[in-house]
C-alpha positions as CSV (number, residue, x, y, z in Angstrom):
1,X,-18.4,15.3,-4.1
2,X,-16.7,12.0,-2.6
3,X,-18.2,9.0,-4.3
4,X,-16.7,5.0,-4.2
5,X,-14.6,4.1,-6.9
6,X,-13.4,0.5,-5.7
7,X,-15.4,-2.4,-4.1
8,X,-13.7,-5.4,-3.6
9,X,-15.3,-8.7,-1.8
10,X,-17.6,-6.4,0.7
11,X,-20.9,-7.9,-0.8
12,X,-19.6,-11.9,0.0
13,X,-18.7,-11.0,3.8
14,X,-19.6,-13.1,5.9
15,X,-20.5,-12.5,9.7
16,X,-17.0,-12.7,11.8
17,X,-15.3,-12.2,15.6
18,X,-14.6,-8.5,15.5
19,X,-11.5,-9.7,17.8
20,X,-10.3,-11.1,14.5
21,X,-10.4,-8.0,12.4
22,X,-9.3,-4.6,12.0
23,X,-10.3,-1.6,9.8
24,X,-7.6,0.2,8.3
25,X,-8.6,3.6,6.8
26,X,-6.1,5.7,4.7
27,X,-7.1,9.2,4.3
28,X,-5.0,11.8,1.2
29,X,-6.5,14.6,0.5
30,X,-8.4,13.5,-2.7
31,X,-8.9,9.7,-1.3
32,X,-9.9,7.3,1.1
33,X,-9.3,3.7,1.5
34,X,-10.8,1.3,3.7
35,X,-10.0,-2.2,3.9
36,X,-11.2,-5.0,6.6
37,X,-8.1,-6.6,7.7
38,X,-7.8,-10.5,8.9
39,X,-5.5,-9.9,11.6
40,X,-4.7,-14.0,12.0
41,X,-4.2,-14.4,8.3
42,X,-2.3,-11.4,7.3
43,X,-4.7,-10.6,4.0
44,X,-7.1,-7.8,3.4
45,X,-10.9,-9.3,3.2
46,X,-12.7,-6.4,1.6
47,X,-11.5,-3.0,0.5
48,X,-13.5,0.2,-0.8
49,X,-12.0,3.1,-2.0
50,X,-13.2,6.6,-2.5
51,X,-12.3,9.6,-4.4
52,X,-12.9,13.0,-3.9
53,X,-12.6,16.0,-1.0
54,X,-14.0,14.8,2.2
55,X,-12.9,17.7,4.5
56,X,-16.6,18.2,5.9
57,X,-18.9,15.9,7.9
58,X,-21.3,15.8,4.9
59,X,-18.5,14.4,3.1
60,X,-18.2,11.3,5.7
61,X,-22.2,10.7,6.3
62,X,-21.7,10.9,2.3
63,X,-18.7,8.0,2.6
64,X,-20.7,6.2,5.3
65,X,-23.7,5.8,3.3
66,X,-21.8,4.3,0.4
67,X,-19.6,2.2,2.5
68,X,-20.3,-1.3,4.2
69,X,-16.9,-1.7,5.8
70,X,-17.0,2.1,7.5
71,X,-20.3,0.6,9.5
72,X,-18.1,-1.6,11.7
73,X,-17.3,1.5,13.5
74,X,-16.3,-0.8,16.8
75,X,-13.6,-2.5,15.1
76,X,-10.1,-1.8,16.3
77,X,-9.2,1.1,13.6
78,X,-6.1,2.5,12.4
79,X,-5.7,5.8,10.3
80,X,-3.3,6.4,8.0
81,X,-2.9,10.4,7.8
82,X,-1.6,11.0,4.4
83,X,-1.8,14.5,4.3
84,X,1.3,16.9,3.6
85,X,0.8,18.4,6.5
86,X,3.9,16.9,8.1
87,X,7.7,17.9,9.4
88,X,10.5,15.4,10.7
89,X,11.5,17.1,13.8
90,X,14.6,15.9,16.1
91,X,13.0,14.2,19.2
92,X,14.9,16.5,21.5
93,X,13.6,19.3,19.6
94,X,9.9,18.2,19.9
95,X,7.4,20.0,22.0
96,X,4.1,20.0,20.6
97,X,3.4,23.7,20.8
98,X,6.3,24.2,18.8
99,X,5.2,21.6,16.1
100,X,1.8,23.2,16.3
101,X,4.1,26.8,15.9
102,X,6.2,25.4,13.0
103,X,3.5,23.1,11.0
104,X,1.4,26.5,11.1
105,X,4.5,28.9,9.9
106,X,5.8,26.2,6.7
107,X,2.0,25.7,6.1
108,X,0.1,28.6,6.3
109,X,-3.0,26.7,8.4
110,X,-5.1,28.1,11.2
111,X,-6.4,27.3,14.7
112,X,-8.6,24.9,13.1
113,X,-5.9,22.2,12.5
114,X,-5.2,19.6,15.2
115,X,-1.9,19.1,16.1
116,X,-0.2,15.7,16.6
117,X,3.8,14.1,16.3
118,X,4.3,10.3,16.1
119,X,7.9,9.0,17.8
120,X,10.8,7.3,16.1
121,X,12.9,5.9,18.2
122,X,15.1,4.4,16.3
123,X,15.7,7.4,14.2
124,X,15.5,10.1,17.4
125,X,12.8,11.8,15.2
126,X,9.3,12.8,15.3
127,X,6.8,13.1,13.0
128,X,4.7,16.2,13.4
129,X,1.4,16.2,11.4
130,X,-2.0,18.5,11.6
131,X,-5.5,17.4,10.3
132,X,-8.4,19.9,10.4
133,X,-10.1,19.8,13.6
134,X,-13.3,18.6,11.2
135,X,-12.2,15.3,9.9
136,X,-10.4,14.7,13.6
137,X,-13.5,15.4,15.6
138,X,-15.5,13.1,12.7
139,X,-13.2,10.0,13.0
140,X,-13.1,10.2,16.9
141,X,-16.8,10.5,17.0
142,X,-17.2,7.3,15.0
143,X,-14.9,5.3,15.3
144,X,-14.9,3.1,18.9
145,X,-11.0,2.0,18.5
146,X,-8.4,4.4,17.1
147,X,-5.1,5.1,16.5
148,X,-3.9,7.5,14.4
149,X,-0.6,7.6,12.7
150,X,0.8,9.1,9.8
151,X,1.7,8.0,6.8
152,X,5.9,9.2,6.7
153,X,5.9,7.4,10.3
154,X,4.6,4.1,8.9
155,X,6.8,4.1,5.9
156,X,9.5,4.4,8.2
157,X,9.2,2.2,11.0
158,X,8.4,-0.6,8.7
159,X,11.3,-0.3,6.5
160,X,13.2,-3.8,5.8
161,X,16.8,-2.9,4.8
162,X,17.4,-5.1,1.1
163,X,19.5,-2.8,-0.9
164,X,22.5,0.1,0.1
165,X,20.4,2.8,-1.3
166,X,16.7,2.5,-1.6
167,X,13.4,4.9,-2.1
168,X,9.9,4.3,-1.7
169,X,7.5,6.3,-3.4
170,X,3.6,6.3,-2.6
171,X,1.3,8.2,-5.1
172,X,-1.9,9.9,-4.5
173,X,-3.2,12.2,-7.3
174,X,-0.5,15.2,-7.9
175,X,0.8,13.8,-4.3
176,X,4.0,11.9,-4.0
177,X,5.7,10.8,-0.5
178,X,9.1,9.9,-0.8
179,X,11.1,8.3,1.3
180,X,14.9,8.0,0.7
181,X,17.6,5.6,3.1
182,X,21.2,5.3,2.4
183,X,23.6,2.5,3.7
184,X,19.8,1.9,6.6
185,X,20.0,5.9,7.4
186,X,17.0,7.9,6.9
187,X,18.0,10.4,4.5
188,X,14.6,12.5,4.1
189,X,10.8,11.5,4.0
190,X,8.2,14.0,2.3
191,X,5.8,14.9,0.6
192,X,6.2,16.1,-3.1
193,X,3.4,17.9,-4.9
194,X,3.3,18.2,-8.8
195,X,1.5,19.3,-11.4
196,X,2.6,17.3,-14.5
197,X,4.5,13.9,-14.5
198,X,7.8,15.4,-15.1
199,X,7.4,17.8,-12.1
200,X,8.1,14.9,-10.2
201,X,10.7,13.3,-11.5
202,X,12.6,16.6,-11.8
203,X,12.0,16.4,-7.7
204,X,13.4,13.3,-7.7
205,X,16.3,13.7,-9.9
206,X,16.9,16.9,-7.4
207,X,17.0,15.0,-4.3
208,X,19.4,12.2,-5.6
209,X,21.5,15.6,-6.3
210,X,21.0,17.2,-3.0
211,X,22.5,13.7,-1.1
212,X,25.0,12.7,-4.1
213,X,23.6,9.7,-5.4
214,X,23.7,8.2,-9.2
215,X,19.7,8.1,-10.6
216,X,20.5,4.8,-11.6
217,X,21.9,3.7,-8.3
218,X,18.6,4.0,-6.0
219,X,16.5,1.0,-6.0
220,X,12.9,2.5,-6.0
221,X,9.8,0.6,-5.1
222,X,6.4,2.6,-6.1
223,X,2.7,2.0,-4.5
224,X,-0.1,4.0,-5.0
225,X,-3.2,3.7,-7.4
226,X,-0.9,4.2,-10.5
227,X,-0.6,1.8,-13.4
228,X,2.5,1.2,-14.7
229,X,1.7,1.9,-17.6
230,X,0.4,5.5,-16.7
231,X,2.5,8.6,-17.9
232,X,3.4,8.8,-14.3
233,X,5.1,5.9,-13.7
234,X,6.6,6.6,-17.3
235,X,8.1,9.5,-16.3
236,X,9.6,8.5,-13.3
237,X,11.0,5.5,-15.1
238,X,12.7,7.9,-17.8
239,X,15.3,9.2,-15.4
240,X,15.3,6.6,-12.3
241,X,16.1,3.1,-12.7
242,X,15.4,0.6,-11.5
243,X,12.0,1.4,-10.8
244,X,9.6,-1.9,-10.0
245,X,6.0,-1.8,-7.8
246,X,6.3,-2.8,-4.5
247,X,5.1,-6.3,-4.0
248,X,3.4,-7.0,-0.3
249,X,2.9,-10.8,-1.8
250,X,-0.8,-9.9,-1.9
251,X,-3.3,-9.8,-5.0
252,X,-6.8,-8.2,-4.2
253,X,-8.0,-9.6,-7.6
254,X,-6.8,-10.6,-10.7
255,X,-7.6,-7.4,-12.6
256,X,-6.0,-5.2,-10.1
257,X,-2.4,-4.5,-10.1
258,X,-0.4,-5.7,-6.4
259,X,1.0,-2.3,-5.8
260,X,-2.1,-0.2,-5.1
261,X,-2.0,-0.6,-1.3
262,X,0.9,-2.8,-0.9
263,X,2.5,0.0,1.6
264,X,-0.2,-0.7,3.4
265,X,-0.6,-4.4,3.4
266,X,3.4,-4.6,3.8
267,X,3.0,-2.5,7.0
268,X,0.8,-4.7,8.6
C-alpha cells in the first residue's frame, strides 16, 4: 500500500500562474516525490512524498487521493524515472529495438515494459530505460505536459566539474545510483542494489578498484532520504572519504536535512 509520508507547505498554497510553475515527480520503485517548482525563483514551494509500490493504477488513484500537488495535472511536468531498469549504450550503437532487445536480455522483463533512451551528447551515449507499460500509460493519461527522463541522464547532464575525481550517490531504499567522473570523463553511472549497508560500500570500494582509484581520493556527494547519521551513510563513510551531503543551497525546513532532494533541486 502507497501512503504519503512527507507534506511540506501544500496546505499554505496559494492560488498561482501555472506559466510560473512546474511539477517535478520522481518515481523509485518503493517512492514518489512530487514537488511544485517556482520556475522564476529557482526553490521548491511544496513537496509530498510517498512510500510504497505503486506499479498499478490503484496505486496512483491511491497517490492522487492523498496528494494536492498531483491535482495540477496541467502543469508542465517532468518525471524523473529512477528505476534500474537502465543501460549506457554508445550513441552509434543505439537503436531502440536493440535497447528494447538488450534491457529485456540483462533484465529479465516482458512485453509489458516500455521502452525509451535519453541522448547525451556530450558523452556520445544514450541512456536506455523501460517502465511497465502500467505506470507509462497512467502518467500520460494524467498528466497534460510531460517529459520523461531518467534519473542516470539527469545526474549526468547536470554535472558541474569541482574536483579531479568525483561520485555522486543518490539513495532510495536498498537502491543506490552511482555515478563516478575522472579528470570530467564519465567513468560509469548505475544502479547498485543491496541488501545490508556494507553490501554497498563493498560495491563501492569494488568500483574504485575496477578504475584504479584510492577510496580516499574520490570526493563523494550523497542525496537521497538518508540521515547522516543512518547506518547507511555510516557505512559508506567507513571506507570512502570524504563523504559530505550534497548541498543544492536549499532548505525545505528546518527539521529536514538539505540533501534529500538536492539532486533534484540542483538539476533544475
Amino acid at each position: 500500500m502507497v501512503s504519503k509520508s512527507f507534506d511540506i507547505n501544500t496546505v499554505s498554497l496559494q492560488p498561482f500562474e501555472p506559466s510560473r510553475k512546474r511539477l517535478i515527480v520522481e518515481i523509485s520503485p518503493e517512492s514518489v516525490s512530487v514537488i511544485l517548482w517556482d520556475k522564476e525563483k529557482r526553490i521548491p514551494e511544496a513537496v509530498e512524498i510517498f512510500k510504497g509500490a505503486h506499479g498499478e493504477a490503484g496505486d496512483w488513484e491511491s497517490m492522487l487521493q492523498q496528494s494536492r500537488l498531483l491535482g495540477f495535472k496541467d502543469l508542465e511536468t517532468i518525471v524523473v524515472i529512477a528505476y534500474p531498469e537502465m543501460l549506457l549504450v554508445p550513441a552509434f550503437l543505439y537503436s531502440p529495438d536493440t535497447a528494447k532487445a538488450q534491457l529485456e536480455l540483462f533484465f529479465g522483463k516482458n512485453a509489458n515494459y516500455y521502452t525509451n533512451g535519453d541522448v547525451l551528447p556530450q558523452q556520445e551515449m544514450v541512456v536506455a530505460w523501460q517502465i511497465s507499460e502500467e505506470v507509462k500509460a497512467y502518467l500520460f493519461n494524467h498528466f497534460q505536459v510531460l517529459q520523461l527522463q531518467h534519473l542516470a541522464g539527469l545526474l549526468i547532464v547536470n554535472h558541474k566539474v569541482h574536483e579531479a575525481i568525483e561520485g555522486q550517490i543518490v539513495l532510495y531504499g536498498n537502491i543506490g545510483w552511482v555515478v563516478l567522473w575522472k579528470e570530467g570523463n564519465l567513468q560509469i553511472a548505475k544502479p547498485i542494489l543491496f541488501s545490508k549497508p556494507e553490501d554497498l560500500s563493498w560495491h563501492l570500494l569494488n568500483l574504485c578498484r575496477q578504475f584504479e582509484i584510492e577510496p580516499t581520493g574520490v570526493s563523494w556527494k550523497v542525496s537521497g532520504m538518508a540521515e547522516e547519521s543512518s547506518p547507511l551513510w555510516q557505512a559508506i563513510s567507513k571506507f570512502l572519504d570524504p563523504v559530505s551531503p550534497l548541498d543544492a543551497g536549499i532548505s525545505l525546513q528546518e527539521d529536514l536535512p538539505k540533501h534529500y532532494l538536492a539532486h533534484l533541486f540542483a538539476a533544475m
